[in-house]
NUBA-190163 format. One line per field, with one value per residue (C-alpha): residue in three letters; y, z, x. Coordinates in steps of 0.5 Angstrom, whole numbers. Each point is the difference from the previous one (the first is absolute). Layout:
<sites>
residuo	[ALA/...]
yy	[Y/...]
zz	[Z/...]
xx	[X/...]
</sites>
This chain:
<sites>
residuo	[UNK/UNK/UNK/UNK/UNK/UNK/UNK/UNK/UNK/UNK/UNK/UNK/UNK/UNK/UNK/UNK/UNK/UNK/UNK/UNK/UNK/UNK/UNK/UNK/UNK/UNK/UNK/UNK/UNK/UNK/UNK/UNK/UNK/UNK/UNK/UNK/UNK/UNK/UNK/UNK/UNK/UNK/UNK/UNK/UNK/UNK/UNK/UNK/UNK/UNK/UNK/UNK/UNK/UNK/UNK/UNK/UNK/UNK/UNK/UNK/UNK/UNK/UNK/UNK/UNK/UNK/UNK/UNK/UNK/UNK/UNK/UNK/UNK/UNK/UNK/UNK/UNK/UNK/UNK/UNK/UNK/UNK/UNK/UNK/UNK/UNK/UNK/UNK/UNK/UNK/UNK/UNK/UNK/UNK/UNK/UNK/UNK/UNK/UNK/UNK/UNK/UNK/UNK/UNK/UNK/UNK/UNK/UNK/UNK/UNK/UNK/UNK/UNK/UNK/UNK/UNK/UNK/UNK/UNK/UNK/UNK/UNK/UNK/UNK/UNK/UNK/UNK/UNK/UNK/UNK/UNK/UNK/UNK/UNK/UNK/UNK/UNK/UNK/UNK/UNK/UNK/UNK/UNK/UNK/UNK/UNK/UNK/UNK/UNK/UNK/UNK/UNK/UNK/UNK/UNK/UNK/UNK/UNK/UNK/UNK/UNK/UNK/UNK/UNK/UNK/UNK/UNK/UNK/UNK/UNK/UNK/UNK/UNK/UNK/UNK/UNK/UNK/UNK/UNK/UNK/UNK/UNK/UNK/UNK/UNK/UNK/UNK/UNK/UNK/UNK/UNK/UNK/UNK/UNK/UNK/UNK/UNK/UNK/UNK/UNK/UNK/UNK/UNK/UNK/UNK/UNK/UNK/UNK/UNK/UNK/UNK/UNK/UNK/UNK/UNK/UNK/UNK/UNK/UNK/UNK/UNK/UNK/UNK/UNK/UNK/UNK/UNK/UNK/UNK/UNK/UNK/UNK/UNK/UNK/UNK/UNK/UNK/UNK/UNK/UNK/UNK/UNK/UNK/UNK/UNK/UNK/UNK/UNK/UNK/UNK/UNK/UNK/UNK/UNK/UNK/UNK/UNK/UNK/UNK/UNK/UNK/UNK/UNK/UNK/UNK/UNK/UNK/UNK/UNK/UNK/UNK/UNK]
yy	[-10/5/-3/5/2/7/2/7/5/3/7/-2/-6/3/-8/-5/-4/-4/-1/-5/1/-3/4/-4/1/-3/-4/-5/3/-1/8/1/8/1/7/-1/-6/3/8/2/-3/2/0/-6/-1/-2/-5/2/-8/1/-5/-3/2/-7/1/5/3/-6/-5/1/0/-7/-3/0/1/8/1/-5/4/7/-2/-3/6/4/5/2/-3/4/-4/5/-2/2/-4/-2/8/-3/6/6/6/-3/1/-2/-1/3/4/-5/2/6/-3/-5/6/6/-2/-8/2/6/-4/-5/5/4/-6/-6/0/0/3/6/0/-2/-6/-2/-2/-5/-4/-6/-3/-6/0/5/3/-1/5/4/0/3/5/2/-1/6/5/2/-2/4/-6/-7/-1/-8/-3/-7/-3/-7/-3/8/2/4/-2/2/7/-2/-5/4/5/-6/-4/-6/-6/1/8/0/2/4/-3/5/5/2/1/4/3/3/-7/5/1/-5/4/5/-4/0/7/0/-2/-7/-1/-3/0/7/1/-3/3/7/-1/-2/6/5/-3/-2/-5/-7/-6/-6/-6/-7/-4/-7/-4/-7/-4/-2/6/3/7/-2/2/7/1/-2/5/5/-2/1/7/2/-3/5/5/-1/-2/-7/-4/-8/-5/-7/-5/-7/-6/2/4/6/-3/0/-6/4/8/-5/-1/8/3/-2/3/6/1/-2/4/6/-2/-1/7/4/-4/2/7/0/1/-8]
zz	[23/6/4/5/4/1/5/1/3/-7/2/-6/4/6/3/-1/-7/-2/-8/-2/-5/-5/-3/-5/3/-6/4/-5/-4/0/1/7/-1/5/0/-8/2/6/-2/-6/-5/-2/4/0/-4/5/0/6/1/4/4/0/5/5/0/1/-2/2/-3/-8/2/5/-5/-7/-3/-1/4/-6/-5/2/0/-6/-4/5/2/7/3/5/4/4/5/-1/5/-3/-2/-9/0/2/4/5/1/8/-1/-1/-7/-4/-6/2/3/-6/-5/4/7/-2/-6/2/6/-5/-5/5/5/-5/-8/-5/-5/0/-8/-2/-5/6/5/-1/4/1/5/1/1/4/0/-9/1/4/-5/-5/4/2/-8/-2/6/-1/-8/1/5/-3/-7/0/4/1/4/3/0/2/4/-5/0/7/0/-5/5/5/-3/-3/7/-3/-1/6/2/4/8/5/-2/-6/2/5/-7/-5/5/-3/3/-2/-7/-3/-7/4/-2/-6/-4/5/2/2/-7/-5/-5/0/1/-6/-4/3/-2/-7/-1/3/-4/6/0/1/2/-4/3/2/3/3/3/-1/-4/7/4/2/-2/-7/-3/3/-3/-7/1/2/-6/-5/3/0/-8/-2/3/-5/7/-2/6/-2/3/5/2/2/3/8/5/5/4/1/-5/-5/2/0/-9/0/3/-4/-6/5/-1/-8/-2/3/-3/-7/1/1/-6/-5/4/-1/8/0]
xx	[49/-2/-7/-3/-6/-2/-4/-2/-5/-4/-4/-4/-3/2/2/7/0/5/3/4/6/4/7/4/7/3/6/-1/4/9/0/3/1/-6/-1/-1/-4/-5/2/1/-7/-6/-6/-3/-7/-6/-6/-5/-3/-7/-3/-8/-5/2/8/5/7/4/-4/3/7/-2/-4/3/6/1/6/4/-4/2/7/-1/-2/3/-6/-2/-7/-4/-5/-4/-6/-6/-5/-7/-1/0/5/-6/0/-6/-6/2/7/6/2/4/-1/3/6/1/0/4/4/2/3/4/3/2/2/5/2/3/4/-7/-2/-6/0/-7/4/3/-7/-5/-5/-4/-3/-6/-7/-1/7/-1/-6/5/5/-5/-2/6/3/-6/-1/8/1/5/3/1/2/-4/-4/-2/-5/-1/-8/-1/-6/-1/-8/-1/-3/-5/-2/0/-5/-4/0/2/6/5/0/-6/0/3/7/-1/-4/5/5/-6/-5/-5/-5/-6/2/6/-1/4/6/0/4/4/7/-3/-3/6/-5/-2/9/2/-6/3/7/-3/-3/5/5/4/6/-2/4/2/-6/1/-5/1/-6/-1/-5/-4/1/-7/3/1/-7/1/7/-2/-6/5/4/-5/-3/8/0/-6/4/6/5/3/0/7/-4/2/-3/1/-4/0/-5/1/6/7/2/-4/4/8/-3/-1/6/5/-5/1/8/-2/-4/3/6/-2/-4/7/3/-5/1/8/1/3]
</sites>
């Protein structure tokens, strides 16, 4: 098992970023032929695990247990920093968004032993990092072949165009912009409603979906609608919940239902 932090100077945010990864080394095995195990193998399948809005890239890898689980299914975990930018080309702040979907991926692509193929590429995140993985998961459909969210934050923007719940303020005005105009938002990149609903009508390819959230999370309600919208639409959403609320205690339950779900998803694909 690799463990490393990059840390480098992407043009897309114009500022240092880091990213925390995880490569499965398989030095486990009794093989001792080291150019055959580190050299001659297939490119690594990959999950992209995106941290909520009051974390940041380190704190999955210190907080739970994804080292043992990448090395147990033997897929590479990227964990990038996003600060509190819910993964957004900012209305006063750095393109994100942008970054997530051209600089970040190609210089993972490019420096390290995991796979391009959309089979082999899948995201989750929580809370704001879930809303995130949504979004990511539905701009580049092309990109990731299961998605995964955890207690996301998928309500976020309606409530920001609404002025209600937690996504009121200049916190999030300095993500969405448009104060004079929330509606502005929606039907945009922004809005994972109006994405979903345009995949489904252009025909797009869409991930496999999961969602996690516990049972006392107060993100809960907005996933269960979103879950309902995506159902009238003819998009089937697995579902897991379990007693627990919007913390740590409740992510360890779901991550290990991360590495599962993708699993059973790649058998019944035949790619495992």
């Amino acid at each position: 098992m690799a463990v490393m932090t990059l840390r480098f100077n992407p043009k897309t945010i114009g500022l240092a970023t880091q990213v925390r990864i995880i490569l499965p080394t398989g030095v486990h095995q009794p093989d001792t032929d080291f150019r055959k195990l580190y050299g001659e193998k297939k490119p690594l399948p990959v999950l992209w695990l995106l941290h909520g809005g009051s974390d940041n890239y380190a704190d999955w890898h210190d907080c739970t247990p994804v080292q043992v689980l990448a090395d147990k299914y033997n897929y590479a975990v990227v964990m990038p920093d996003a600060q509190t930018s819910s993964y957004a080309n900012m209305a006063y702040g750095p393109n994100w968004l942008d970054y997530f979907r051209t600089e970040l991926p190609e210089y993972i692509y490019t420096h390290f032993p995991v796979s391009r193929r959309r089979e082999d590429n899948f995201i989750s995140g929580m809370s704001m990092g879930g809303g995130g993985a949504l979004k990511l998961s539905l701009v580049d459909p092309d990109r990731y072949s299961i998605c995964v969210p955890i207690s996301s934050g998928v309500e976020v923007v309606r409530n920001y165009v609404n002025g209600t719940g937690r996504s009121v303020g200049k916190f999030f005005t300095n993500i969405y912009g448009h104060e004079d105009d929330p509606k502005a938002i929606l039907g945009t990149e922004e809005d994972i409603y109006w994405l979903l609903e345009r995949n489904v009508k252009n025909g797009s390819p869409l991930p496999r979906f999961a969602f996690c959230v516990g049972l006392e999370d107060f993100t809960r309600a907005g996933n269960i609608e979103f879950k309902e919208f995506a159902e009238n639409l003819g998009v089937h959403i697995d579902w897991y919940e379990e007693h627990g609320m919007h913390d740590w205690d409740s992510w360890n339950l779901y991550i290990p239902k991360v590495f599962e779900f993708i699993r059973k998803y790649r058998q019944e694909d035949g790619l495992e």
